[in-house]
FIBARO-233587 format. One record per residue (C-alpha): x, y, z; residue number from 0; chain; residue in one letter. Coordinates in steps of 0.001 Angstrom, whole numbers, plus 500000, padded with zeros to 6 digits. Layout:
% residues N
X / Y / Z / NUM / A / A
...
% end
This chain:
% residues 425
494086 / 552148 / 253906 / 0 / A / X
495660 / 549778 / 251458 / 1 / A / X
498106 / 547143 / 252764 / 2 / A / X
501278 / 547488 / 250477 / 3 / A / X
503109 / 545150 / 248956 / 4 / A / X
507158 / 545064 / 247538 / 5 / A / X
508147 / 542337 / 245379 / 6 / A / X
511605 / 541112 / 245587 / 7 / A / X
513112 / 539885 / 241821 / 8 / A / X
511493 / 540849 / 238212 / 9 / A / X
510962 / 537358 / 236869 / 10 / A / X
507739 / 536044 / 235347 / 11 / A / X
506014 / 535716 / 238282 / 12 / A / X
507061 / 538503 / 239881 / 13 / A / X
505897 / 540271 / 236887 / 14 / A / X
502559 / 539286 / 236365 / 15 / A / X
502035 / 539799 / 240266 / 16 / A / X
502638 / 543519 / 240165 / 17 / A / X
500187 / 543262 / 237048 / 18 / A / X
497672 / 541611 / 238916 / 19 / A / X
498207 / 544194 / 242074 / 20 / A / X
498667 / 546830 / 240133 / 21 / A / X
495595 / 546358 / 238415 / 22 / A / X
493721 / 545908 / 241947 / 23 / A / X
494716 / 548970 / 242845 / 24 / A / X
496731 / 547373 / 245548 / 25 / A / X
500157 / 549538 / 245927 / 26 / A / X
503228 / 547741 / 244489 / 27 / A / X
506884 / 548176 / 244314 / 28 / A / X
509492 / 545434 / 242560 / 29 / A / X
513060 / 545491 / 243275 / 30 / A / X
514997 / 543901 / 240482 / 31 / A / X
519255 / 543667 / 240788 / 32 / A / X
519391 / 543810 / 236777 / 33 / A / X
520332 / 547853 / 236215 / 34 / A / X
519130 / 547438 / 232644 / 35 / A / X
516378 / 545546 / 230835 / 36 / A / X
518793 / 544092 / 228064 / 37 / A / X
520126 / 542138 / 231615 / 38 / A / X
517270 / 540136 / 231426 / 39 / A / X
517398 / 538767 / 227915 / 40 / A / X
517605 / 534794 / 227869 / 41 / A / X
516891 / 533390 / 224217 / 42 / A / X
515425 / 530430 / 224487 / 43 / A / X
511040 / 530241 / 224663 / 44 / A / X
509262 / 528176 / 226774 / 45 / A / X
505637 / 526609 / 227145 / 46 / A / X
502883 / 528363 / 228359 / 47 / A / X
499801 / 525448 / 229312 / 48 / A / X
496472 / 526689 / 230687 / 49 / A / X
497244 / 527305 / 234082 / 50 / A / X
499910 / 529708 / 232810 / 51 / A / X
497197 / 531194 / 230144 / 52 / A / X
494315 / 532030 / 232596 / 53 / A / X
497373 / 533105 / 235152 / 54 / A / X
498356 / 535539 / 232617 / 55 / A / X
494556 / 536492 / 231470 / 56 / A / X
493403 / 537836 / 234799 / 57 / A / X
496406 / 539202 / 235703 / 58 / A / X
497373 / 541174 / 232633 / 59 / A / X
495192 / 544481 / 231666 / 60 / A / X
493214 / 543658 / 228132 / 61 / A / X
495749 / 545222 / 226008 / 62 / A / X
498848 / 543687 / 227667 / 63 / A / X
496827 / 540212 / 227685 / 64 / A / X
496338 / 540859 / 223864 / 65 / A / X
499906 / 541752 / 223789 / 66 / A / X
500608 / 538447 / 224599 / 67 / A / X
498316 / 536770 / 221989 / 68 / A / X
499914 / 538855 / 219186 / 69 / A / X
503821 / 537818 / 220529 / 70 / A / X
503112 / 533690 / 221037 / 71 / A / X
504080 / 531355 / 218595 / 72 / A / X
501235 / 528558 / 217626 / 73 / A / X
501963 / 525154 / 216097 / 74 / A / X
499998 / 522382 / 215599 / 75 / A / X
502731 / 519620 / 216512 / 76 / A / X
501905 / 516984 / 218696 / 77 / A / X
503413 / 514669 / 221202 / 78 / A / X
505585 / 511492 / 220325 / 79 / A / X
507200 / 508445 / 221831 / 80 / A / X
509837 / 506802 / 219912 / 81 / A / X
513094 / 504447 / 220496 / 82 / A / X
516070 / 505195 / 219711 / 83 / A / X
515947 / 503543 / 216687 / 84 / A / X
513054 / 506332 / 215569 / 85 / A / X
510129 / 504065 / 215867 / 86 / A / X
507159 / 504833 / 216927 / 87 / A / X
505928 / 503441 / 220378 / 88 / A / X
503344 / 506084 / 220645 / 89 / A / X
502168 / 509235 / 218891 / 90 / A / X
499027 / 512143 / 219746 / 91 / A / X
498395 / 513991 / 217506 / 92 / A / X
497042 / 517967 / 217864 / 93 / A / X
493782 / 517142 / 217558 / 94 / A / X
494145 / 514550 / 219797 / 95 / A / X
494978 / 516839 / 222776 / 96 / A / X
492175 / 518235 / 224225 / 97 / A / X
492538 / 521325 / 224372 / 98 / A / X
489341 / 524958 / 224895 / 99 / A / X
488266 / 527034 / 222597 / 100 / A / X
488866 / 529895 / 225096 / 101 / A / X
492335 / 531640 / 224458 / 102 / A / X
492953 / 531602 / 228224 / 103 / A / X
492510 / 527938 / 228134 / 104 / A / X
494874 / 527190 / 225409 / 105 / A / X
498917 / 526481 / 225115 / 106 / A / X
501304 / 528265 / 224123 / 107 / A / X
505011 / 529261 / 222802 / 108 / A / X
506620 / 531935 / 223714 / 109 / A / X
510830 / 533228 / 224024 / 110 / A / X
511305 / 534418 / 227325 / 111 / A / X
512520 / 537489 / 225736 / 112 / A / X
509017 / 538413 / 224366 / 113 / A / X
507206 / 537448 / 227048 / 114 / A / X
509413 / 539726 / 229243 / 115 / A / X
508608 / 542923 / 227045 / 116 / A / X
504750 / 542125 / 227751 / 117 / A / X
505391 / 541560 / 231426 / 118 / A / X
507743 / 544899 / 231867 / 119 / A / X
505468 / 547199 / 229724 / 120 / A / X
503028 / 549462 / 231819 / 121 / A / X
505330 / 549316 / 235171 / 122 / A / X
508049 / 551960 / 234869 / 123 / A / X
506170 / 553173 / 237718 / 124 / A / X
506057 / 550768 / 239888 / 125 / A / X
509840 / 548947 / 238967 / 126 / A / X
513030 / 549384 / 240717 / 127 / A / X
516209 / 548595 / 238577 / 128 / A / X
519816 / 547745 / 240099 / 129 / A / X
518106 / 546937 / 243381 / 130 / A / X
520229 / 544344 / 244751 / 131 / A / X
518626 / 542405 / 248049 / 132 / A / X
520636 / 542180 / 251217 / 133 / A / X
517992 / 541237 / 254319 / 134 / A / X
514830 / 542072 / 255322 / 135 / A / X
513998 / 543246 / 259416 / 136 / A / X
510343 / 542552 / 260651 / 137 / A / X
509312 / 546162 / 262413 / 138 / A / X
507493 / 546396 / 265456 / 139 / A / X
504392 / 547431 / 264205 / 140 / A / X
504304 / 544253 / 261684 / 141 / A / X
505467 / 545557 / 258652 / 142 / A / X
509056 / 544911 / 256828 / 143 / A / X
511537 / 546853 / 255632 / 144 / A / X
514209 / 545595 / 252591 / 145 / A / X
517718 / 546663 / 252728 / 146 / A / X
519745 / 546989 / 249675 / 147 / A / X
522846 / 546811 / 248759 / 148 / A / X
523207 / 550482 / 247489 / 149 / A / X
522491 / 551545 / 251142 / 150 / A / X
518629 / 551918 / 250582 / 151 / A / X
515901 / 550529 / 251885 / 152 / A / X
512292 / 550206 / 251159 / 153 / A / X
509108 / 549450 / 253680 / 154 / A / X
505686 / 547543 / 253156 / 155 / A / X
503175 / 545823 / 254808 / 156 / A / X
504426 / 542380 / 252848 / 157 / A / X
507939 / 541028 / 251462 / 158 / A / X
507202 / 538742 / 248459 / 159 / A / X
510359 / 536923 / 247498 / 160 / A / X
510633 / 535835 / 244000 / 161 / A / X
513932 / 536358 / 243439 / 162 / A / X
514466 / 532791 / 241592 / 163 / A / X
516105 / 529418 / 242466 / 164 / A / X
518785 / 531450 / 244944 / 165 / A / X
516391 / 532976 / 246579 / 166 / A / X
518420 / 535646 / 249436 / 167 / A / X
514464 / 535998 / 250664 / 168 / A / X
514178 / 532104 / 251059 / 169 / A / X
517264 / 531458 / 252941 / 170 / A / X
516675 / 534266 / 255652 / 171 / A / X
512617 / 532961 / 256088 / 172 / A / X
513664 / 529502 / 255668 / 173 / A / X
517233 / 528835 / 256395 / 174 / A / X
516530 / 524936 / 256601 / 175 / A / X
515408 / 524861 / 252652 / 176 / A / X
517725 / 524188 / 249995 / 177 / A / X
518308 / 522672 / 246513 / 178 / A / X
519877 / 519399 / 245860 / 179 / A / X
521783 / 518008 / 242837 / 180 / A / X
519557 / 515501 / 241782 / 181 / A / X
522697 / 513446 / 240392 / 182 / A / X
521042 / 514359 / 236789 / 183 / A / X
523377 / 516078 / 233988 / 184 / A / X
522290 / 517318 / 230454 / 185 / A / X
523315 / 518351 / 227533 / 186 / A / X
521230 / 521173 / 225188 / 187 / A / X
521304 / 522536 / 221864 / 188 / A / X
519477 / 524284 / 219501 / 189 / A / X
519139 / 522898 / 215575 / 190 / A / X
518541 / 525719 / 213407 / 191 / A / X
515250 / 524496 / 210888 / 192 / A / X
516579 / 526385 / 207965 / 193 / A / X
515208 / 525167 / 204771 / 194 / A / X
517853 / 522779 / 204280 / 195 / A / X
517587 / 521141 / 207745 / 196 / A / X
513683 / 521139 / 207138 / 197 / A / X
514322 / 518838 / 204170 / 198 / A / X
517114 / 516691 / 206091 / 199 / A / X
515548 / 516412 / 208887 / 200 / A / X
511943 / 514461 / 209628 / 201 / A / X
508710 / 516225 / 209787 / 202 / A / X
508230 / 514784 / 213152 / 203 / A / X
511350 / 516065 / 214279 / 204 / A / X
509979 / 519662 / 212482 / 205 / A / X
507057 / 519793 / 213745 / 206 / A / X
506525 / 517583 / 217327 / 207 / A / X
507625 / 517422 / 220528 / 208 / A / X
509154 / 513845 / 221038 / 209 / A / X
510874 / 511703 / 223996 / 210 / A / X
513221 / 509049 / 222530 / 211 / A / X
513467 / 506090 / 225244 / 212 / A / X
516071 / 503957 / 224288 / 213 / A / X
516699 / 500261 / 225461 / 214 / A / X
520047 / 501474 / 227046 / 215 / A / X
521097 / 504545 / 229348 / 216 / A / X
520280 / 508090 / 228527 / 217 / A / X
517056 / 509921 / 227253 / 218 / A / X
516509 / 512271 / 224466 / 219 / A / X
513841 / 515139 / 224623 / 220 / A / X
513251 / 517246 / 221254 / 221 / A / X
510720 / 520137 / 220680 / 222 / A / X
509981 / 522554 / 218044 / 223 / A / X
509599 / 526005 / 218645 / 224 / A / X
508210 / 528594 / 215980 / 225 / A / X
509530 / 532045 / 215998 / 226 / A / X
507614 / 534725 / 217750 / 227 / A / X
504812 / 536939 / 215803 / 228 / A / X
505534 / 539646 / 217413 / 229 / A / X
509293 / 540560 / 218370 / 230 / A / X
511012 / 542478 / 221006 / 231 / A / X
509748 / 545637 / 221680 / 232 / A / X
511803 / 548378 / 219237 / 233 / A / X
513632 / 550432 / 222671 / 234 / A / X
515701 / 547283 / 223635 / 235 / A / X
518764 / 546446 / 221439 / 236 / A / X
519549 / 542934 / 220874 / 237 / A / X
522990 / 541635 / 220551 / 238 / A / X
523474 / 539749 / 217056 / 239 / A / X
523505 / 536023 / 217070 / 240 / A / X
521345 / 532923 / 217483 / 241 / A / X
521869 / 532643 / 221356 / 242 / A / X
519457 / 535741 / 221361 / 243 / A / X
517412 / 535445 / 218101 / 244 / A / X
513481 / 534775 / 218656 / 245 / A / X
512934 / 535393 / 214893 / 246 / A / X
514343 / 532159 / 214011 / 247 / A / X
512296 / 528122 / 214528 / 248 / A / X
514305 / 525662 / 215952 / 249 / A / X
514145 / 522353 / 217242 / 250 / A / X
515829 / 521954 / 220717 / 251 / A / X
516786 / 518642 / 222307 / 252 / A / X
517925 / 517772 / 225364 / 253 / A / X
519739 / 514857 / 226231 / 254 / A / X
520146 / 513687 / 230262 / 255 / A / X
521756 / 510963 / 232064 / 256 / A / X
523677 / 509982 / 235420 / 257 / A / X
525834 / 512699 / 236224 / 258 / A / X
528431 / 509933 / 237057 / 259 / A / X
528027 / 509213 / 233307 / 260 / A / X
529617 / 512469 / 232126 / 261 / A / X
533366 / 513146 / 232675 / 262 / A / X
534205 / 515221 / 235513 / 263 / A / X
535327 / 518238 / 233949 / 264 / A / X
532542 / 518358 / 231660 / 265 / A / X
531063 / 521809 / 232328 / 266 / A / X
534336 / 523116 / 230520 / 267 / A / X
533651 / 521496 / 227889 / 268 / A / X
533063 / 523965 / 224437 / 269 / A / X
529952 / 523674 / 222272 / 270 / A / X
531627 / 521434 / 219648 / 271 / A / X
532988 / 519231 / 222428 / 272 / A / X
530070 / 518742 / 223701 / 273 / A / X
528013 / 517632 / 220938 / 274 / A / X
530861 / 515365 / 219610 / 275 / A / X
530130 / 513982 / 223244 / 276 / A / X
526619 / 513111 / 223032 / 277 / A / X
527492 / 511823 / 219234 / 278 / A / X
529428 / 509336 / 220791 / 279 / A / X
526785 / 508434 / 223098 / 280 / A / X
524550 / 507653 / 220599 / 281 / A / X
526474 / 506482 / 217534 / 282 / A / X
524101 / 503207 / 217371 / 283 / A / X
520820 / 505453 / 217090 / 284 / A / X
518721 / 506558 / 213976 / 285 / A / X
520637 / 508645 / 211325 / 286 / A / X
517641 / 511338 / 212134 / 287 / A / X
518065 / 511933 / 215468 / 288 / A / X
521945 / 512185 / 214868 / 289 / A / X
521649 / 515126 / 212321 / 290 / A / X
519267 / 516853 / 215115 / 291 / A / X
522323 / 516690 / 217428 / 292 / A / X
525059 / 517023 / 215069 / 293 / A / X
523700 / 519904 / 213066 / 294 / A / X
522873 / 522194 / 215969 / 295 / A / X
524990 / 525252 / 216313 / 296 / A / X
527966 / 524743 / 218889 / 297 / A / X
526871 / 528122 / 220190 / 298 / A / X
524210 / 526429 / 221769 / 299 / A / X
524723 / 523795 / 223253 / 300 / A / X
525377 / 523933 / 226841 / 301 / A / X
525353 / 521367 / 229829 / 302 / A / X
524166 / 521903 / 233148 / 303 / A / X
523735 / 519757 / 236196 / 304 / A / X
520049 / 519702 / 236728 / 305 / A / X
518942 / 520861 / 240543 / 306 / A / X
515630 / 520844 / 242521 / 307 / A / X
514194 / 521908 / 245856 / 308 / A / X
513001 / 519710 / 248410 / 309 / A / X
509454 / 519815 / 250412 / 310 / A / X
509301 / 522042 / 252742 / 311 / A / X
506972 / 521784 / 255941 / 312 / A / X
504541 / 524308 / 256780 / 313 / A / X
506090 / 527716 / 258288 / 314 / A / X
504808 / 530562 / 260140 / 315 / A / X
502727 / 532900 / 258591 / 316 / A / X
504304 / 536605 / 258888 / 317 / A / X
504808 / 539655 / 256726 / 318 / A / X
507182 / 538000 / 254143 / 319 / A / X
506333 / 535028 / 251741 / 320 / A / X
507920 / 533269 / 248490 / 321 / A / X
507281 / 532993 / 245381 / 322 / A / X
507800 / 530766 / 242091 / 323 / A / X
511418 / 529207 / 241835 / 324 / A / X
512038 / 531061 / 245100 / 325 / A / X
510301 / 528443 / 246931 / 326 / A / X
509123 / 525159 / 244749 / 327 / A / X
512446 / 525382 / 242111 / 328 / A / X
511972 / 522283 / 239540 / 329 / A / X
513561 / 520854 / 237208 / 330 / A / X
513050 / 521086 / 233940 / 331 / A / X
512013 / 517880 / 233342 / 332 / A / X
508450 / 518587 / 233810 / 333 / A / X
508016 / 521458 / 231377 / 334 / A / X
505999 / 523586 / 234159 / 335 / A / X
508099 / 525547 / 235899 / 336 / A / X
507337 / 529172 / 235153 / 337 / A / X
503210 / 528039 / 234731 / 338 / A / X
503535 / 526971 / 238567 / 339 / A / X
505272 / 530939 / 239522 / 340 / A / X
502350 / 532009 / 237209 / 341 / A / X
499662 / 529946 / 239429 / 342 / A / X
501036 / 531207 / 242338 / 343 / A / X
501495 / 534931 / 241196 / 344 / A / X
497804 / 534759 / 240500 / 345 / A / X
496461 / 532713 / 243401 / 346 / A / X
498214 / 535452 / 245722 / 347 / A / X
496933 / 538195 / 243729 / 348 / A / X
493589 / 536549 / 244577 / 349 / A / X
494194 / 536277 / 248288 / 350 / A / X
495140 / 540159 / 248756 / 351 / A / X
492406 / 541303 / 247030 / 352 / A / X
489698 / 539416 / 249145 / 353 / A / X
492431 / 541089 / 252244 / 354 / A / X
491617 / 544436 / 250112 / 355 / A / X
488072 / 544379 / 250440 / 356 / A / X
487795 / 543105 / 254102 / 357 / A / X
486696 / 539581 / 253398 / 358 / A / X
489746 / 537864 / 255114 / 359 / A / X
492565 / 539567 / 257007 / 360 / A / X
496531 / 539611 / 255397 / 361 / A / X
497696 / 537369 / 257414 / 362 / A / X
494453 / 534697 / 256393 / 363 / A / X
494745 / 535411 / 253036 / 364 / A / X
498735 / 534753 / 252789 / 365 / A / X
498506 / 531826 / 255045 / 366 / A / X
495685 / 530513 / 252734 / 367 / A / X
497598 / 531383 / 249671 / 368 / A / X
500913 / 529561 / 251104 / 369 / A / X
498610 / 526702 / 251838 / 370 / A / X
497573 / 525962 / 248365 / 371 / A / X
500923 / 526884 / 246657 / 372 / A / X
503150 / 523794 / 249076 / 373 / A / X
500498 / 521529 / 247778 / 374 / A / X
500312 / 522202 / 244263 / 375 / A / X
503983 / 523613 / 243799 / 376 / A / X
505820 / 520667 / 245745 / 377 / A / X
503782 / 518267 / 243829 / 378 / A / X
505175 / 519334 / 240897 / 379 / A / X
508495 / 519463 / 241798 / 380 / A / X
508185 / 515799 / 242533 / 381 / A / X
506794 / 515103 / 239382 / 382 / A / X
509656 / 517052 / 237521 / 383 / A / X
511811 / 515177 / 240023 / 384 / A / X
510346 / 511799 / 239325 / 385 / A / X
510842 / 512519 / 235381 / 386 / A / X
514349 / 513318 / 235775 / 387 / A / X
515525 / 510549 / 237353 / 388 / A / X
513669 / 508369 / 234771 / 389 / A / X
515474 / 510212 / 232374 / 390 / A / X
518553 / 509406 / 234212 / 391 / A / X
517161 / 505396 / 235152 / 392 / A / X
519320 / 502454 / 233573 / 393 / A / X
517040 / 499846 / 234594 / 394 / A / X
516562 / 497845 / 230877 / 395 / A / X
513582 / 495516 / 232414 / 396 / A / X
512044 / 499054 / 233482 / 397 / A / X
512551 / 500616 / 230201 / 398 / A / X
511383 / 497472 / 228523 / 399 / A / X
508038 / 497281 / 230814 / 400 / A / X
507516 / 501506 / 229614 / 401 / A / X
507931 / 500828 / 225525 / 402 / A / X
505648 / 497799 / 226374 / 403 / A / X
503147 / 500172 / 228068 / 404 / A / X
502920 / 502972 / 225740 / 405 / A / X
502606 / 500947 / 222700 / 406 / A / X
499575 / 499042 / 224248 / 407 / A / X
498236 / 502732 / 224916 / 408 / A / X
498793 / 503012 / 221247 / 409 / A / X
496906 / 500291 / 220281 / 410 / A / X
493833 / 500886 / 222409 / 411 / A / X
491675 / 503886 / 221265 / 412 / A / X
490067 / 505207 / 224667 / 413 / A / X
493561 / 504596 / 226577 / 414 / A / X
494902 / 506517 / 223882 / 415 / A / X
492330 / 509410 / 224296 / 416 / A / X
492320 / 509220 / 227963 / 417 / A / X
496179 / 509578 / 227754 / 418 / A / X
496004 / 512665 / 225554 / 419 / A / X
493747 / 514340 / 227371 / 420 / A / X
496656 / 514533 / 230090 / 421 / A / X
498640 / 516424 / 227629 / 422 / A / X
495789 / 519105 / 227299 / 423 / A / X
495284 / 519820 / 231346 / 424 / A / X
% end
């Protein structure tokens, strides 16, 4: 008989799990606290790289894998390193990035809102709405049951907790793990390209992602995002207003520094406030990169005090394992967050079906699964971790000896190549 399998959370990798399972013919439940699907709607998209493509490929059924196709956005921006002055220290171009001809190979853009539709379509069956998790108890014959907070209760042979950066599933299985506040703040916004703001405004501030180092504190990340081909799905309603709008291209930026730069209260601060804030911050930078900030809607711009997970050793293999931000939560710094809950969504779709067909038992196959996901996941996290701090890093000899670097990458052909082949893995 089939083991079965509940999911905890309907995030991305949640999703794409029951996909995968589903798909296996492995029997799957997910138990998601939203009541409603409009819950879920965040409006901002995020970047899909290849380990999030093939993740999604063999997961997804054809149609819902072409699904996705038709929804992404394409561009063919490329990558740039300027100062704050808005020179050039080092730019890759699209071509330079290295990327397969395959369309499971490839990168991608896509609004969290789309990419939800794709991920919820084909699972009414199989998805449990205003489920919110309470505990799970380990039975005596080796299985788990869930409790809810509705009084129910639901019963598998294994608990998979992605239920996201406050993971209830995490802190009962590992009590010991937690996030810390990296001592990183920043602030986001959203600049509308409109045709006006595409003739104010740069092309390589239309059309690249770009990190501005400047000689001083602070660090400035921008990139453009195209609308989506292919919108929300015509049964969900969305509420008017940019916040929520994945018709519209945008560039976003993000600017971070020492939290113990900001003022204390500054979480209360309005849109407007904010971006007079970060104005002031930067009133000796380039004209451009001031009309990014300045002419970004006050709706969206937002500030949040950036937070990661720490390592966590090896644990004992049982009926209940984690998931995605659940376990290896990142900051954002990296730009791989939901490609890593895609990874592991697929790896552990990979590891029950070998359990399904007798080549390895449940427990081998999770154990081997959780194996693989603390090395790959918690390296990312330190490399998101790493970045941030940079971001956050006041060191001017440090910053001096990085412009230095990159424009002698620049200036050297196969450093530059080898470089932008990083950019395509």
């Amino acid at each position: 008989m089939n083991k079965t399998v509940m999911i905890i959370g309907g995030g991305i990798g949640g999703l794409a799990l029951a996909h995968g399972l589903r798909r296996a013919g492995i029997p799957v439940a997910v138990y998601e606290r939203s009541r409603t699907r409009t819950e879920w709607l965040q409006g901002y998209r995020i970047h899909i790289n290849p380990h999030g493509s093939r993740a999604l490929h063999d997961c997804l059924e054809p149609a819902a894998w072409q699904a996705f196709l038709d929804t992404v956005s394409t561009g063919d921006g490329g990558f740039g390193f300027t100062t704050e002055r808005f020179q050039n220290l080092l730019h890759i171009s699209h071509d330079d990035i290295a990327v397969s001809s395959d369309p499971a190979e490839q990168h991608y853009g896509v609004s969290r809102i789309s990419l939800r539709q794709v991920l919820l379509s084909g699972l009414d069956d199989v998805l449990h709405l205003g489920k919110t998790f309470t505990h799970y108890e380990t039975m005596a014959d080796g299985r788990v049951t869930a409790y809810f907070e509705d009084g129910s209760s639901a019963t598998a042979d294994l608990l998979v907790g992605a239920d996201g950066a406050n993971s209830r599933v995490r802190k009962q299985l590992l009590p010991h793990a937690d996030r810390i506040d990296t001592g990183v703040t920043a602030v986001a916004g959203k600049h509308r390209l409109t045709e006006a703001a595409l003739a104010r405004l740069p092309q390589q501030l239309t059309r690249d992602a770009n990190l501005v180092i400047p000689a001083g504190r602070g660090t400035l990340f921008t990139a453009v995002w195209r609308h989506d081909r292919r919108t929300v799905a015509p049964d969900v309603s969305l509420p008017e207003g940019f916040l929520l709008d994945n018709t519209a291209d945008y560039t976003f930026w993000a600017y971070a520094d020492a939290s113990a730069q900001f003022p204390s209260d500054v979480e209360d601060y309005t849109g407007a406030a904010l971006t007079k804030l970060i104005l002031d911050r930067t009133r000796n930078w380039s004209p451009e990169l001031r009309e990014l900030i300045g002419g970004s809607d006050p709706e969206t711009v937002n500030v949040v005090r950036i937070r990661s997970a720490t390592p966590v050793d090896p644990w004992p293999t049982g009926p209940v394992t984690l998931l995605g931000d659940a376990i290896h939560n990142m900051t954002p710094m990296a730009g791989i967050g939901a490609n890593t809950a895609l990874r592991d969504a697929d790896l552990l779709r990979r590891r029950l079906i070998a359990a399904q067909q007798g080549q390895v038992t449940q427990h081998d196959a999770v154990a081997e699964y959780e194996r693989q996901m603390r090395d790959y996941g918690f390296a990312a996290v330190k490399q998101s971790l790493r970045n941030a701090r940079q971001a956050a890093g006041a060191h001017r000899f440090g910053r001096t000896v990085f412009r230095t670097v990159l424009r002698t990458v620049s200036a050297v052909p196969p450093w530059k190549r080898r470089f932008a082949r990083s950019f395509g893995s």
